[in-house]
DSSP file (Angstrom, degrees, kcal/mol; ACC not computed):
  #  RESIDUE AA STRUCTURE BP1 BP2  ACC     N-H-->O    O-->H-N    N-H-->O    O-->H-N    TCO  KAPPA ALPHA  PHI   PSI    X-CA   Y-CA   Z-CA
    1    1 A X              0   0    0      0, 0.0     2,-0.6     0, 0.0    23,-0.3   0.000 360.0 360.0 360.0 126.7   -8.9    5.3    1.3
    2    2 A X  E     -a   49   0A   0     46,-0.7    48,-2.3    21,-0.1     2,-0.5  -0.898 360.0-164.3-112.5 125.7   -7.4    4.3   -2.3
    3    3 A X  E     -a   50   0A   0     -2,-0.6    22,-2.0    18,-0.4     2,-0.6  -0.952   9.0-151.9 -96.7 126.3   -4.4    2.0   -1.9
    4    4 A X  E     -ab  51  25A   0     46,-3.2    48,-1.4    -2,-0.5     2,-1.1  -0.915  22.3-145.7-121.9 116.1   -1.8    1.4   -5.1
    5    5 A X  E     -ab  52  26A   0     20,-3.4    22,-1.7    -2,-0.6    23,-0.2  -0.650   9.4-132.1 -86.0 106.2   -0.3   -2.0   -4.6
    6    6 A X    >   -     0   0    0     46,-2.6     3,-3.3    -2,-1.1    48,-0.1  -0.176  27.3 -87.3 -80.2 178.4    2.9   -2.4   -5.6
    7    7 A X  T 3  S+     0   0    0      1,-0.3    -1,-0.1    46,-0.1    46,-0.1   0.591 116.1  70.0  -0.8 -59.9    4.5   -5.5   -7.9
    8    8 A X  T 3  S+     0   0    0     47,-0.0     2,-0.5     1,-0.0    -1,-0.3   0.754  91.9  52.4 -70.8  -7.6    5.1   -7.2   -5.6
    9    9 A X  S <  S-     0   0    0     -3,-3.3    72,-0.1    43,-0.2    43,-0.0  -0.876  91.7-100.8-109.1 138.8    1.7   -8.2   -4.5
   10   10 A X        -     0   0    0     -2,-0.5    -1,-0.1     1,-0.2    -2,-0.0   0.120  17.9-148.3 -59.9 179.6   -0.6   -9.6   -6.7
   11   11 A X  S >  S+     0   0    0     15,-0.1     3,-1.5     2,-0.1     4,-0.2   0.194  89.4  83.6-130.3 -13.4   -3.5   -7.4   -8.3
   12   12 A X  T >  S+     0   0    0      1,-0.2     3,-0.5     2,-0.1     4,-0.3   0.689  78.6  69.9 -69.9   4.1   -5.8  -10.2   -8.6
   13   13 A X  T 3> S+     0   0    0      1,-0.2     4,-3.4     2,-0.1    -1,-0.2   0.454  81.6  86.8 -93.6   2.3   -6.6   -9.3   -4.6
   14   14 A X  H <> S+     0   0    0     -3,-1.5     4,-1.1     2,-0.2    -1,-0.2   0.816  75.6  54.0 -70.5 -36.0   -8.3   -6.1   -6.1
   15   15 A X  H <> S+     0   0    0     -3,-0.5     4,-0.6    -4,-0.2     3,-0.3   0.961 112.5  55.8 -71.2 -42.0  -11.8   -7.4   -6.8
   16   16 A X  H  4 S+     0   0    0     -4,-0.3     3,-0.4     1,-0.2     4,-0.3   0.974 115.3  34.1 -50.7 -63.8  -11.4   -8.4   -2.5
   17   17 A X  H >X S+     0   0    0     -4,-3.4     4,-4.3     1,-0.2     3,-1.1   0.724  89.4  92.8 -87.5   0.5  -10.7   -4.9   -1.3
   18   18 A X  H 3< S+     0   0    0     -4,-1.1    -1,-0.2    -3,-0.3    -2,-0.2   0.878  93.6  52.7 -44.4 -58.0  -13.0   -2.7   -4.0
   19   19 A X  T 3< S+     0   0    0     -4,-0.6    -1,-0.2    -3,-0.4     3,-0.2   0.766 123.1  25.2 -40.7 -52.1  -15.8   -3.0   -1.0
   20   20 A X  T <4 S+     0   0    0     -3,-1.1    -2,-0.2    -4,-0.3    -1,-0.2   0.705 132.2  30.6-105.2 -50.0  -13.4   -1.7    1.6
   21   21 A X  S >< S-     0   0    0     -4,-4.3     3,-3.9   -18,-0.0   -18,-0.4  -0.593  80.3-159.8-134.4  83.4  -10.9    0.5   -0.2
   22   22 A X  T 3  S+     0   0    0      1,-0.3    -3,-0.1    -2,-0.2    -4,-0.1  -0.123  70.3  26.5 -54.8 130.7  -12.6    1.9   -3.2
   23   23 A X  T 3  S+     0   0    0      1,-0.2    -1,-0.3   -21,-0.1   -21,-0.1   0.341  81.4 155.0 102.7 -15.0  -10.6    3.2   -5.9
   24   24 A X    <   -     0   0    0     -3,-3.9     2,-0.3   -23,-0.3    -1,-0.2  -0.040  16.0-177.4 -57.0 169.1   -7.4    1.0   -5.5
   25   25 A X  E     -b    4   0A   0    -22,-2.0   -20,-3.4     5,-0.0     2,-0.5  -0.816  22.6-122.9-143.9 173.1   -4.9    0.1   -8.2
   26   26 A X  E >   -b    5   0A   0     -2,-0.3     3,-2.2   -22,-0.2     6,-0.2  -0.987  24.7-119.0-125.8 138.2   -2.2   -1.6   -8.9
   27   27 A X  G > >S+     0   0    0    -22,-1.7     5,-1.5    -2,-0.5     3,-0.9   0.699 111.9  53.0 -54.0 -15.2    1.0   -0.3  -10.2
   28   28 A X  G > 5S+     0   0    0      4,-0.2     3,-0.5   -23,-0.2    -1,-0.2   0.551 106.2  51.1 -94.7 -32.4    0.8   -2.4  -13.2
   29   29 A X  G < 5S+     0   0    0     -3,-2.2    -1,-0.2     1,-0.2    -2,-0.1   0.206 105.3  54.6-117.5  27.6   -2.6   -1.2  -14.2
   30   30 A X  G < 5S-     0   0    0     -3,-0.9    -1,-0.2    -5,-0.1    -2,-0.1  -0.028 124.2-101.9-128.9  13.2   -1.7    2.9  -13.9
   31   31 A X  T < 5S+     0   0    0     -3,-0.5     3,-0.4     1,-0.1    -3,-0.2   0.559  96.6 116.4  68.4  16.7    1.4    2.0  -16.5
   32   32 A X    > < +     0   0    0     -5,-1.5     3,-1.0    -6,-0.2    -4,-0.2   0.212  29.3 120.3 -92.8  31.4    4.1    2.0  -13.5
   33   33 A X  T 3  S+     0   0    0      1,-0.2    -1,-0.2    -5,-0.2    -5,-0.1   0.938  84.2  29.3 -60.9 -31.6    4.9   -1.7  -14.0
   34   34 A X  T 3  S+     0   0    0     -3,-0.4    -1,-0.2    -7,-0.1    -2,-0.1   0.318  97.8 124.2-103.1  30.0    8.6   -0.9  -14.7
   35   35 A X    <   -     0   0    0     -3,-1.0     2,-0.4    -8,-0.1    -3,-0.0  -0.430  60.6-112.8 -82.3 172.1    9.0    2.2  -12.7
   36   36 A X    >>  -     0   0    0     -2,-0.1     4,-1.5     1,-0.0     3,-0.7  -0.711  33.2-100.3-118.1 149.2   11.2    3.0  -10.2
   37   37 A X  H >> S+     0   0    0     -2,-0.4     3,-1.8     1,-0.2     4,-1.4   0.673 124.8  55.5 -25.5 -76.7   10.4    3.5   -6.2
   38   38 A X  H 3> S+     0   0    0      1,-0.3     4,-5.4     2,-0.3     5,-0.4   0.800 109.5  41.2 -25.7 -73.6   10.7    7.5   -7.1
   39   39 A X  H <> S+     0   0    0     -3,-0.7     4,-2.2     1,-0.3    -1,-0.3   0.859 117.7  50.4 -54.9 -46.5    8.0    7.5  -10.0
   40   40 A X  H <X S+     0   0    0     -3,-1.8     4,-2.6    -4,-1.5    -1,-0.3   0.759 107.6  46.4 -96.8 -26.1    5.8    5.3   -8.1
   41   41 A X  H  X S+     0   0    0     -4,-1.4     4,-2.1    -5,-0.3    -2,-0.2   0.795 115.9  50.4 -94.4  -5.5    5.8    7.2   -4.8
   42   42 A X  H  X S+     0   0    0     -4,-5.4     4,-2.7    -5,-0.2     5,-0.2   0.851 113.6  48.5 -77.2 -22.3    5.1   10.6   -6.9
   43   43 A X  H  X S+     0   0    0     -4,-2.2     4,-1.4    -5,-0.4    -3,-0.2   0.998 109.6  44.9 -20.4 -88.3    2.6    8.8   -8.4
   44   44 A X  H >X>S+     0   0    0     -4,-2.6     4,-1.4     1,-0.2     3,-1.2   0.971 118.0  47.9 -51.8 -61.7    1.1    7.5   -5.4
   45   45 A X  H 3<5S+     0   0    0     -4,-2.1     3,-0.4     1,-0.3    -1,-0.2   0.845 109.6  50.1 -34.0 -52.9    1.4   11.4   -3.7
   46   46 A X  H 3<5S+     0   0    0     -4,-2.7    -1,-0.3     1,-0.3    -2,-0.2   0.549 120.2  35.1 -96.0  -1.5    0.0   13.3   -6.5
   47   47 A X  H <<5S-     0   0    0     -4,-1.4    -1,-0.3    -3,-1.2    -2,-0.2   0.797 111.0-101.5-118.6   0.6   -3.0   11.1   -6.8
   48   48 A X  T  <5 +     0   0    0     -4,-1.4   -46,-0.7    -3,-0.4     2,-0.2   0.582  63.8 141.3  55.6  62.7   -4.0    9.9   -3.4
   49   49 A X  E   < -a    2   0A   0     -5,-0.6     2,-0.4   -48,-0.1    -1,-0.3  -0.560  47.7-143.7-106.7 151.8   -3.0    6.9   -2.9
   50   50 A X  E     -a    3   0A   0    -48,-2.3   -46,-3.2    -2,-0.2     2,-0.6  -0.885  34.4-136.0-114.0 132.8   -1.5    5.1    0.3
   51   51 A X  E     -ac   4  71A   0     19,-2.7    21,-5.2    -2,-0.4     2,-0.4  -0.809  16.2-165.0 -89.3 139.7    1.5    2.3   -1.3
   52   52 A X  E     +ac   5  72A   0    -48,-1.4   -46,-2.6    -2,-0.6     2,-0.3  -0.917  19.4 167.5-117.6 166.5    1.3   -1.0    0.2
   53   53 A X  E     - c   0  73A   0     19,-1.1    21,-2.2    -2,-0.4   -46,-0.1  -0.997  44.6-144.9-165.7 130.1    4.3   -2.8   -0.5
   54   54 A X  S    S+     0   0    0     -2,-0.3     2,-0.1    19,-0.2    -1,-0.1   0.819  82.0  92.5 -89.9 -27.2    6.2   -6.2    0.6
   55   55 A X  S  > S-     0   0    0      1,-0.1     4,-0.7    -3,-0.1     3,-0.2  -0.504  74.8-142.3 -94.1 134.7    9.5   -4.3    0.1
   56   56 A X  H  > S+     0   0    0      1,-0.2     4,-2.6     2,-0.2     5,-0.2   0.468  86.7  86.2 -84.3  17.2   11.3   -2.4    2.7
   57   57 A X  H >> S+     0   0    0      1,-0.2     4,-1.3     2,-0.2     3,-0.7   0.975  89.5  43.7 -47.8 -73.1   12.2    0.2    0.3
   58   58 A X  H 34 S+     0   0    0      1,-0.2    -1,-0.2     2,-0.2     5,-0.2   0.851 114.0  59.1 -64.1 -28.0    9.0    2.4    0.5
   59   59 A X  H >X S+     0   0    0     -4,-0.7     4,-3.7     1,-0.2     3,-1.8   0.999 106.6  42.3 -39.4 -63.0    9.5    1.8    4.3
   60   60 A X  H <X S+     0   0    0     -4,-2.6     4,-1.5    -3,-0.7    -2,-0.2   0.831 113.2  50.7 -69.6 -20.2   12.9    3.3    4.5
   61   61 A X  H 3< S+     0   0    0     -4,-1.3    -1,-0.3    -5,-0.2     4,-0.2   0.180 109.2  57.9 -96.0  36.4   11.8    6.5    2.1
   62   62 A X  H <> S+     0   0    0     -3,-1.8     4,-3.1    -5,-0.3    -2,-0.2   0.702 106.2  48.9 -71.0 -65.3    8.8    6.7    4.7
   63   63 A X  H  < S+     0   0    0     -4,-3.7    -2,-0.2    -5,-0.2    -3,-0.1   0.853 120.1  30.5 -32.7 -51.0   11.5    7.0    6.9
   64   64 A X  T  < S+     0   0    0     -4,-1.5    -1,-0.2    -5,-0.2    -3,-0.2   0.892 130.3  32.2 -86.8 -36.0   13.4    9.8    5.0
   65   65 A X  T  4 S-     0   0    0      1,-0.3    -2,-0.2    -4,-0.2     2,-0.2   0.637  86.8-148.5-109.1 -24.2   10.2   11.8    3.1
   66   66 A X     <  -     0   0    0     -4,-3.1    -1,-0.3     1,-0.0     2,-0.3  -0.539  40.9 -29.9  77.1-150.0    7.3   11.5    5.6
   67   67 A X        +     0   0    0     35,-0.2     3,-0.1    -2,-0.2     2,-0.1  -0.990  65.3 107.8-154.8 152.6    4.2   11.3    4.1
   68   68 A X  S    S+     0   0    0     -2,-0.3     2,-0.2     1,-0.1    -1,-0.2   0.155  97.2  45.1-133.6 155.0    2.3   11.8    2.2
   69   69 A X  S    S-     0   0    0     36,-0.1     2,-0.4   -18,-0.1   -19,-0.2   0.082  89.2-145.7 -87.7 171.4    1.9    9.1    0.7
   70   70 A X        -     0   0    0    -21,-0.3   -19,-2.7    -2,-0.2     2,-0.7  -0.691  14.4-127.4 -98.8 165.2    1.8    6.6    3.8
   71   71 A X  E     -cd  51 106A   0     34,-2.7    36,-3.4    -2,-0.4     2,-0.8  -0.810  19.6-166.2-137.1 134.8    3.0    3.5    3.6
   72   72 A X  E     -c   52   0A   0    -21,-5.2   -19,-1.1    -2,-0.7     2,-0.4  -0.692  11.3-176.5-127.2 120.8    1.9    0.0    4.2
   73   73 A X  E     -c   53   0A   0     -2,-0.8    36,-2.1    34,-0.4     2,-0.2  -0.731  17.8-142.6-131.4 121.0    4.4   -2.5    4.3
   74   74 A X  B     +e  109   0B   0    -21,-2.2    36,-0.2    -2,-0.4     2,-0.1  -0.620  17.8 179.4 -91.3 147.6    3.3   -6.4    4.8
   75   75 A X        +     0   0    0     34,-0.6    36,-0.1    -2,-0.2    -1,-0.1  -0.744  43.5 112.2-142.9  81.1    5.7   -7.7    6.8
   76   76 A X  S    S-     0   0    0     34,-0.2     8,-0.1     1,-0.2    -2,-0.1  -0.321  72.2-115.3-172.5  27.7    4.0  -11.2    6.8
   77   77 A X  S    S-     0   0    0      1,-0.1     2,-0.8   -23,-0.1    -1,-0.2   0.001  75.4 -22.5  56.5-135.0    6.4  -13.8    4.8
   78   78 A X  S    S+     0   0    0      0, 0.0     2,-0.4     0, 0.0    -1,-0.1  -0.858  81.3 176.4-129.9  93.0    5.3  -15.3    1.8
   79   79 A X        -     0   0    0     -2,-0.8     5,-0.1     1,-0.2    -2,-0.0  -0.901  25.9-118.3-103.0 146.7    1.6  -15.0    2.1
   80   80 A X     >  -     0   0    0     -2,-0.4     4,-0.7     1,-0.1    -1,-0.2   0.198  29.9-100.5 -45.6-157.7   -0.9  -16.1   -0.4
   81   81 A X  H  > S+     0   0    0      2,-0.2     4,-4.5     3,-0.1     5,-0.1   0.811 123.2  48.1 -61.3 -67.2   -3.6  -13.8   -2.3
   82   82 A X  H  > S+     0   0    0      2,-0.2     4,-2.2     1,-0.2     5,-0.1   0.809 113.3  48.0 -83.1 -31.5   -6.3  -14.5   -0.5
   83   83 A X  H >> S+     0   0    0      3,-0.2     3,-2.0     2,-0.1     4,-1.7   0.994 110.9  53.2 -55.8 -64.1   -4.2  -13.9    3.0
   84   84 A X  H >X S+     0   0    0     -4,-0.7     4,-1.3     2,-0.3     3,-0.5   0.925 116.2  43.9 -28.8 -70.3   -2.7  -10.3    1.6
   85   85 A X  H 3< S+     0   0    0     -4,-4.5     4,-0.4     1,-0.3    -1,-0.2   0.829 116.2  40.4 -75.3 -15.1   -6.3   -9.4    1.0
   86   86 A X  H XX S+     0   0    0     -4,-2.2     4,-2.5    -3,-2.0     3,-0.7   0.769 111.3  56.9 -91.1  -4.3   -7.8  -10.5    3.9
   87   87 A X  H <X S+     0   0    0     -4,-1.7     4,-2.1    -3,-0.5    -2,-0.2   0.997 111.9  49.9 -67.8 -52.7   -4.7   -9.2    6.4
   88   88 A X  H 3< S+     0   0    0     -4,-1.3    -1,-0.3     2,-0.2    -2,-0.2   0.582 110.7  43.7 -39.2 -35.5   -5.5   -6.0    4.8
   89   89 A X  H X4 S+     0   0    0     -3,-0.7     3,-1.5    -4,-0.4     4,-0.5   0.752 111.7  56.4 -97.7 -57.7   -9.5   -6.1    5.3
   90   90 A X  H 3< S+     0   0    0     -4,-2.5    -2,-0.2     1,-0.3     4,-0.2   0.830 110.6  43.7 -56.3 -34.1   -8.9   -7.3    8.7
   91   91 A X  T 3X S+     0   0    0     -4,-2.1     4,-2.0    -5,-0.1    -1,-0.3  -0.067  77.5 103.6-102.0  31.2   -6.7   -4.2    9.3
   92   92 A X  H <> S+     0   0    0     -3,-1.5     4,-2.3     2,-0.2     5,-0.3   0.960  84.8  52.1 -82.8 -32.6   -9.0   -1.2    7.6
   93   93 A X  H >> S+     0   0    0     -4,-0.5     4,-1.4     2,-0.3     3,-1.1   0.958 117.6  41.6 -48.6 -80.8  -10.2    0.1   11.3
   94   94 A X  H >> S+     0   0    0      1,-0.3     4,-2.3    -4,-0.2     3,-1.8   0.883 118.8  44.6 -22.4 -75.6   -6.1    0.1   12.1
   95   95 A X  H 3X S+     0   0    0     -4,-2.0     4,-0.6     1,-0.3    -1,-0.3   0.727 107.2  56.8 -78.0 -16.1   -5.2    1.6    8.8
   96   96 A X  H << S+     0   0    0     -4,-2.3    -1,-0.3    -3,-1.1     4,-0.2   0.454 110.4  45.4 -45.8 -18.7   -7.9    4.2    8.7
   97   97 A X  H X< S+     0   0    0     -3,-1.8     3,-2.2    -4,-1.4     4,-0.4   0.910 112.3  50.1 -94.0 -55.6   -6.7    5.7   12.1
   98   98 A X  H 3< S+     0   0    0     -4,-2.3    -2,-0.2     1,-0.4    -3,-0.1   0.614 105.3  56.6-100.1 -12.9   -3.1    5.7   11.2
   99   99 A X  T 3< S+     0   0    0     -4,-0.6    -1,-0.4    -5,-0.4    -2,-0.2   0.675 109.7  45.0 -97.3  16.7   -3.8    7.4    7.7
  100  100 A X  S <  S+     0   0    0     -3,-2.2     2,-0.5    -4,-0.2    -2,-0.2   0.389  93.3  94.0-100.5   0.8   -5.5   10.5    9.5
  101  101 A X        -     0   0    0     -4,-0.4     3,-0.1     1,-0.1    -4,-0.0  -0.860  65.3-162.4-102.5 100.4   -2.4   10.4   12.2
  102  102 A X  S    S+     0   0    0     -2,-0.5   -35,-0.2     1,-0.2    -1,-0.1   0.694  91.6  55.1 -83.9 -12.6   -0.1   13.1   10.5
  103  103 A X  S    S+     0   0    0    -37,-0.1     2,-0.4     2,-0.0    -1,-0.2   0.719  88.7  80.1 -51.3 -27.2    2.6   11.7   12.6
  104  104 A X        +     0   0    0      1,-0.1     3,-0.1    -6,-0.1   -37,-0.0  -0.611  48.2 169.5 -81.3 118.4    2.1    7.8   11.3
  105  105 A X        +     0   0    0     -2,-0.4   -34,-2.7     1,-0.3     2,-0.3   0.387  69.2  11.4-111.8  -6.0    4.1    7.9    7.7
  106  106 A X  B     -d   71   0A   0    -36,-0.2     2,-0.5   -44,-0.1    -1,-0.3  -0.897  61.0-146.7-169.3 149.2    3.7    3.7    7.6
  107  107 A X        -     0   0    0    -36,-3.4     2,-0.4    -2,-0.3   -34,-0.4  -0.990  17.0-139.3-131.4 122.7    2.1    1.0    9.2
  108  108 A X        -     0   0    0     -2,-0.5     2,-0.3   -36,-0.2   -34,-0.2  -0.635  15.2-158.8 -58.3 108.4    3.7   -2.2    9.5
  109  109 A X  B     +e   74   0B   0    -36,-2.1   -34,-0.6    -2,-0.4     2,-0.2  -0.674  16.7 166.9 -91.1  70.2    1.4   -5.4    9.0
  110  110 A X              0   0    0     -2,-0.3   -34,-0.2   -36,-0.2   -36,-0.0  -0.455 360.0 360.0 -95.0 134.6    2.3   -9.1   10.4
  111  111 A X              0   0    0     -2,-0.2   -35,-0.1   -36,-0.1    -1,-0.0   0.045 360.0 360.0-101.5 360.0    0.5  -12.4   10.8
């Protein structure tokens, strides 16, 4: 399962989930740092990627587009690096079910 983090979450949590979700990116390091939600979830679609995201944007065009991509949207305050990568790690069982569930377009994540 490849996840493309956007902006708002750091990219330095990438060496943490390479174990767990091989092949993730960050937008910043596939040249979408200034792209717009659009760009970034055709992105994410045509390469096969799930976006996780602090911003409810890619929630609501979950909402509107389905999936795929899915979307996973920390919904978890103002956590640190090392939280973000382990909430994520902690959830791979969870988010592995919910991306093979063509009904699930996004999975909400909270501490």
């Amino acid at each position: 399962m490849k996840l493309l983090l956007d902006e708002n979450i750091s990219r330095r949590i990438l060496p943490e989930l390479d174990p767990h979700f091989d092949g993730s990116s960050h937008v910043c390091l596939v040249g979408l740092e200034r792209a717009t939600d659009d760009e970034i979830w055709r992105f994410a679609k045509a390469n096969g990627y799930h976006i996780v995201t602090c911003d409810s944007d890619f929630h609501e065009l979950s909402l509107i587009r389905g999936s795929p991509p899915k979307v996973i949207w920390l919904h978890a305050g103002n956590l640190g690096n090392a939280a973000v990568g382990s909430l994520l790690v902690a959830a791979k069982s969870q988010l592995q079910d919910a991306m093979l569930d063509s009904a699930i377009h996004f999975v909400e994540l909270s501490c």
